[in-house]
N, C-alpha and C positions, 0 to 999 in steps of 0.2 A: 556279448556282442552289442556294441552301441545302435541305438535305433535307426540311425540313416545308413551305418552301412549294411541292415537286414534290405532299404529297397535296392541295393547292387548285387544282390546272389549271382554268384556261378551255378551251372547246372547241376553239378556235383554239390555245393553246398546246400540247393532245396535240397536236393535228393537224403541227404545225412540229416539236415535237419525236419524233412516231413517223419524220418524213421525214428529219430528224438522227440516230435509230436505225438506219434503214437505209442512211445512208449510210456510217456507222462500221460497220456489219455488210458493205459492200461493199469496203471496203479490203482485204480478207483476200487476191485475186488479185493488186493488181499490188502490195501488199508482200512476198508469197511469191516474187515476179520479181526483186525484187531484193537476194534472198540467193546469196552468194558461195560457202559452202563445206559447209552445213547438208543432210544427207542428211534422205532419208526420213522416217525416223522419228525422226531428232535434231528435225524439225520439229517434227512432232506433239508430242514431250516438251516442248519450251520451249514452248510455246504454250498447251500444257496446264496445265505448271506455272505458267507466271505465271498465269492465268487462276486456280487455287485462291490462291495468294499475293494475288492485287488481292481478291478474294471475300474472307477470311480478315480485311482492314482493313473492306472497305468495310459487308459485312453488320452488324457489332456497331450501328456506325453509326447506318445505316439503317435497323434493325430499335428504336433507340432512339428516334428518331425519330419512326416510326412508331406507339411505344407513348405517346409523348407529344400527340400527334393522336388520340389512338384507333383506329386503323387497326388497329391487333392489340391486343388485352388484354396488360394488365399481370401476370406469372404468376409473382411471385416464389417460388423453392422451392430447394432444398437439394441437394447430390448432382450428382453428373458431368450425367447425364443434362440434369437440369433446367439446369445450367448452360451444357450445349451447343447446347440447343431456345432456351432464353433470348437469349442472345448470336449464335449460329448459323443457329436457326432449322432445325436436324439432326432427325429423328427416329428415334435409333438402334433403337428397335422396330419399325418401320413397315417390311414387305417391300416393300411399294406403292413409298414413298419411298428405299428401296434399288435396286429396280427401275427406277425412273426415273433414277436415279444412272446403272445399269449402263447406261441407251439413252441418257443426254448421252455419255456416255462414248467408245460408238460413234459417235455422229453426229459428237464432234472426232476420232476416229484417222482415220477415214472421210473426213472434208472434207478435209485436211490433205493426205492420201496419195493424193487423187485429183489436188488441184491438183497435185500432184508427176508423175501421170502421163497428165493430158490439159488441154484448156485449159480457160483460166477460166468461156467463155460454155457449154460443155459441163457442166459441173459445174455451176453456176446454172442452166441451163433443167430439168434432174433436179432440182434440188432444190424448183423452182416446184410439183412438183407434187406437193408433199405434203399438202396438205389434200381432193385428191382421192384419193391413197392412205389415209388417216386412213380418211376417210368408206367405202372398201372393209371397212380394219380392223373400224372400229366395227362395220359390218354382221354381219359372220361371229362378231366377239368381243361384241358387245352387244344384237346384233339389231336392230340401229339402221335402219329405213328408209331407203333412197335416194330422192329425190325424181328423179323425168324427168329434170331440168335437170342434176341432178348424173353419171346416167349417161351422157348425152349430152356432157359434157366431158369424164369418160373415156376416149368414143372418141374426141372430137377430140383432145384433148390426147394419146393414146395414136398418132394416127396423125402428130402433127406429131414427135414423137419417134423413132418409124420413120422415117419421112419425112429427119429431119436424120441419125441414125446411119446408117441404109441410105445416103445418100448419101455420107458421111465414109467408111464401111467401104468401097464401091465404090470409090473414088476412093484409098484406100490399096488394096486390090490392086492396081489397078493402075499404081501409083507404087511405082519401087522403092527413093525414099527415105522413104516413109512406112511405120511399123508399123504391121500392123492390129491388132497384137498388143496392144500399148500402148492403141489406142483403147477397145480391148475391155474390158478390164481396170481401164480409167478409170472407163469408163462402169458396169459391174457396183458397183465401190469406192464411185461417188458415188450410184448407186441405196441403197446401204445405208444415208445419212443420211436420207432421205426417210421409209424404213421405220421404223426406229427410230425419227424423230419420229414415227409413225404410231403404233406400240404402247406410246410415252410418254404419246402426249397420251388412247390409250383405256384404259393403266391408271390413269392422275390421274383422269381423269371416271371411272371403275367406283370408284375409291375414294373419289368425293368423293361418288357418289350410296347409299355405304354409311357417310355419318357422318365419315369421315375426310380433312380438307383437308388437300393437300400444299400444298407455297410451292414452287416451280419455282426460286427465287433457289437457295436452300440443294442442292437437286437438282442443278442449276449447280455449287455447289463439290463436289458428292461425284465428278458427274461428271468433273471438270479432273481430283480427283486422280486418280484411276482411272485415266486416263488416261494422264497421265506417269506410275503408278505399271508399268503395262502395258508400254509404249511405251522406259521406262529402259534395260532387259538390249540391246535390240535401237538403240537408239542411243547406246550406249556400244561403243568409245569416242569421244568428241565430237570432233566437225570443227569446229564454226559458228566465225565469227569472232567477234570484239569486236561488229561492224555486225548480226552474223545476230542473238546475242543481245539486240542493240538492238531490232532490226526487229521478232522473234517477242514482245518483253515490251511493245513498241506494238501485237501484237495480244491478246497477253493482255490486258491492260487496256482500250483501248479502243477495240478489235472485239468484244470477247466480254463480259468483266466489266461494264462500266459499262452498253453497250445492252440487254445481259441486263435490267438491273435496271430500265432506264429502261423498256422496253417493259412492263413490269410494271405501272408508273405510271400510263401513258397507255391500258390498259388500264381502269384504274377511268375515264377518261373520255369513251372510244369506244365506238360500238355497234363488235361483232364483226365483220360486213361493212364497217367504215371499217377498220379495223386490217388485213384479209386483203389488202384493196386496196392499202391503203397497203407493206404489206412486201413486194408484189411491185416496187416499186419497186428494191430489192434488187437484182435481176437485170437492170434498165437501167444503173443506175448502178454494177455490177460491170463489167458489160460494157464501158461506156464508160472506166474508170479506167484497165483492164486496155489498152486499146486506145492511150489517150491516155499513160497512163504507162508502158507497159511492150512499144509498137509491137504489141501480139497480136492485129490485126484479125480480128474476127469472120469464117468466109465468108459466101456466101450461102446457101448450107444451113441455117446455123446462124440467121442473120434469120431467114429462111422457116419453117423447124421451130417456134425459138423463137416469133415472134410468135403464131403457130396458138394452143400450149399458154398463152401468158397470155392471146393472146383468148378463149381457149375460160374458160381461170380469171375473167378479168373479166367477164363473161357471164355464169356460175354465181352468182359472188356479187353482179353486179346485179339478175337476176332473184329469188334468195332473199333481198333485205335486209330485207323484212318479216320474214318466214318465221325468219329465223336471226337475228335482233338480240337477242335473249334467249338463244341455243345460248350455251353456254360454250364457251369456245373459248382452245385453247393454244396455237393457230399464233403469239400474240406473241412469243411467246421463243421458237418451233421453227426454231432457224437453229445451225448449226454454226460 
């Protein structure tokens, strides 16, 4: 689909393409399954780096595009700066927009080095519940009200997550081929993309209600590099194969780059509660890939837990879809 006719969507076509979003944001576990020789953090760096490399083509693009639609003004001016805001869509002055750099940054070393050290439906049902972390953030960082509905998913969502670790943890004590060590540690790693979406998406709103609009695309490329730029000393020196490089620059581009942008799109054609619903799909259809392509069947802890925590999320945002159809809302691109 050519880039000016993505700003004309019908409702129906966000709707098909936010489900095509997530489903390119769900590949990320079982193509991390099946890398042969790619440590740790050799992961996180190719995946980061392509991911600024596809951003680096795709943004000039798109952001050309978009000025030919009217979607952004046209802002021709002179000097580095202007040239890199223009093409890039960068805001090298803006702490906000470095800030938000620094939390993508985290959410890719973070997702990355979690699939590395738990499985895949573990790290997707953590990450599901980041817009009920957000909405904490905001409170304490914005003063942002909770409505009933929203603290009452907390707790369920909070106790189906106990619910599945407390089970997983018990069941490696006392197995003495399981670590619990590993699960631990999984679990901690992939709590950290959640958070950082959380304090992403409350310093873009604090800065967007003091005058200053970030673009989340461009945020996306500070964050990649950052990331490989981080993540370099400590995967060097390189393992991956021929295949691993393959595998990680299919998730550079199209797990991370392209959806990124796309969820952008379909953004200007969703209310806020279709888009929160819609990207929990994420988490089925990881779950299932992981399963179907990579044998990692779920247990039943992980069923049980998980389901609680999306019932409890799809429940919050069916009951506030009046209520929140207007909230701004950054959970479209808050995926790792």
């Amino acid at each position: 689909m050519p880039f000016r006719a993505l700003s004309r969507l019908t409702h129906t076509q966000a709707v098909f393409l936010m489900v095509a979003v997530t489903l390119m944001w769900a590949i990320a576990g079982v193509v991390s399954r099946q890398l042969e020789s790619a440590a740790r953090f050799e992961v996180t760096f190719w995946r980061s780096a392509f991911t600024a490399l596809s951003l680096l083509v795709i943004l000039p693009l798109w952001r050309s595009a978009d000025r030919q639609n009217g979607t952004i003004p046209d802002e021709p001016g002179a000097g580095r700066m202007a040239f890199l805001h223009r093409h890039w869509g960068l805001l090298p002055t803006s702490g906000a927009f470095w800030l938000s750099g620094v939390c993508w940054s985290v959410m890719f070393t973070a997702f990355m080095l979690a699939l590395t050290l738990t499985t895949v439906a573990n790290v997707l049902v953590i990450m599901a519940v980041g817009p009920l972390l957000t909405a904490l953030v905001a409170r304490v960082a914005l003063g942002q009200r909770l409505a009933w509905r929203t603290w009452a998913a907390i707790v369920v969502a909070g106790a189906g997550i106990v619910y599945m670790y407390g089970s997983q943890f018990l069941a490696a004590l006392s197995s003495p081929d399981t670590a619990a060590s590993g699960l631990v540690v999984g679990s901690l790693v992939s709590l950290c993309v959640p958070m950082a979406g959380a304090i992403n998406w409350t310093v873009v709103q604090r800065s967007q209600t003091h005058g200053e609009k970030i673009d989340l695309v461009p945020s996306v490329l500070v964050g990649g590099t950052l990331s490989a730029l981080v993540t370099l000393p400590m995967a060097w020196p390189f393992q991956a194969t021929a295949a691993d490089v393959t595998w990680l620059a299919l998730l550079g581009l199209v797990q991370l780059a392209i959806p990124c942008a796309l969820a952008v799109v379909c953004a200007r054609s969703l209310k806020a509660p279709e888009v929160s619903l819609l990207a929990l799909l994420e988490v089925i259809f990881g779950i299932l890939l992981a399963w179907l392509g990579a044998g990692e069947a779920p247990g039943r802890e992980v069923l049980v837990g998980g389901s609680v925590v999306i019932g409890a999320l799809v429940v919050n945002e069916l009951l506030g879809w009046q209520s929140r159809a207007g909230t701004p809302r950054i959970q479209t691109i808050d995926r790792a």
